[in-house]
C-alpha positions as CSV (number, residue, x, y, z in Angstrom):
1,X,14.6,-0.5,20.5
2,X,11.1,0.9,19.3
3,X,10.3,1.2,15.9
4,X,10.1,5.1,15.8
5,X,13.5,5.1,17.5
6,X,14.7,2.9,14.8
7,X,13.7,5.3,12.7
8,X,14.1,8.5,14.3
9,X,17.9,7.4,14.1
10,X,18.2,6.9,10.8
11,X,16.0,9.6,9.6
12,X,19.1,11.2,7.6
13,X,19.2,7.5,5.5
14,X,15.5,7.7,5.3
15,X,16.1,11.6,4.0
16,X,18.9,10.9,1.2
17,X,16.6,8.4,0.0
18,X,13.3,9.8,-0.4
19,X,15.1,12.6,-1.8
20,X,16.5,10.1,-4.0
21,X,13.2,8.8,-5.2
22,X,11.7,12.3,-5.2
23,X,14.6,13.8,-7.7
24,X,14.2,10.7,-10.6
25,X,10.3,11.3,-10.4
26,X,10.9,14.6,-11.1
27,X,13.7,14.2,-13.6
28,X,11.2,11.8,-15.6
29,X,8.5,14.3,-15.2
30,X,6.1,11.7,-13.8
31,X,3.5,11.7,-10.8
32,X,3.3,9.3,-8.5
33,X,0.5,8.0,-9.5
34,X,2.0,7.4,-12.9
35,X,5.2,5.6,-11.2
36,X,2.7,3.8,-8.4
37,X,0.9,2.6,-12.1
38,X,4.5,1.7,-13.6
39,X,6.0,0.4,-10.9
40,X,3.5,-1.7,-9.8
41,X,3.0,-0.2,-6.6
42,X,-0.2,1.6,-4.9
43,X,0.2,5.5,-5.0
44,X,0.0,5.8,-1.2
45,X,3.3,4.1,-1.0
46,X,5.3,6.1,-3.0
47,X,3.7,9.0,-1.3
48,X,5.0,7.2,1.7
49,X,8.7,6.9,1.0
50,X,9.1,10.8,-0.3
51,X,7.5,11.9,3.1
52,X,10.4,10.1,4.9
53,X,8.0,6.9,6.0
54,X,9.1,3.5,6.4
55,X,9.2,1.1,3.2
56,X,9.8,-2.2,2.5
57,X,13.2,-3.3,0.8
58,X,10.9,-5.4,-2.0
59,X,9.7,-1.6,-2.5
60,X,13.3,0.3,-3.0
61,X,14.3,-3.0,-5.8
62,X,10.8,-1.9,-7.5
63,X,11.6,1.7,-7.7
64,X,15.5,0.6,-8.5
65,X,14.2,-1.2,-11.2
66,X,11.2,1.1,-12.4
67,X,14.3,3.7,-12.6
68,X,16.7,1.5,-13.7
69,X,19.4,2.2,-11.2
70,X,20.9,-0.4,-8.9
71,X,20.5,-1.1,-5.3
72,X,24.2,-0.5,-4.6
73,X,24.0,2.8,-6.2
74,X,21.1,3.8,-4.3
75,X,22.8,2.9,-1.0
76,X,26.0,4.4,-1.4
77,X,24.0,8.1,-1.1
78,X,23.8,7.1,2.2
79,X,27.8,6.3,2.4
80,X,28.3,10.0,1.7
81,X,26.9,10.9,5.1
């Protein structure tokens, strides 16, 4: 299977998550600059995962941990689907 199948077919995962990570920035009243900065990770990237893109798991523990929720938390969003 090619990689923007892959994705295309789970583009509602990809959706609940970004939306996710999108929501707490907001919450926290923060750019992403300011949680690229925080988080240790480059702008671009969390520019990346809000426009539905493809990320790196290392990246979703950073932002779990920069937002101090859990993994499992963040996954079971996607549970509700």
């Amino acid at each position: 299977m090619k990689s923007k199948n892959v994705q295309k077919k789970y583009d509602k995962q990809l959706f609940a998550i970004s939306s996710y990570f999108k929501e707490l920035r907001y919450a926290e009243n923060l750019t992403q600059a300011e949680v690229g900065i925080e988080a240790g990770l480059n702008r671009n990237t969390i520019l990346n995962i809000e426009n539905i893109k493809n990320f790196k798991i290392l990246t979703l523990f950073q932002l779990c941990e920069f937002y101090r929720v859990s993994a499992s938390e963040l996954l079971s969003i996607i549970d509700e689907l």
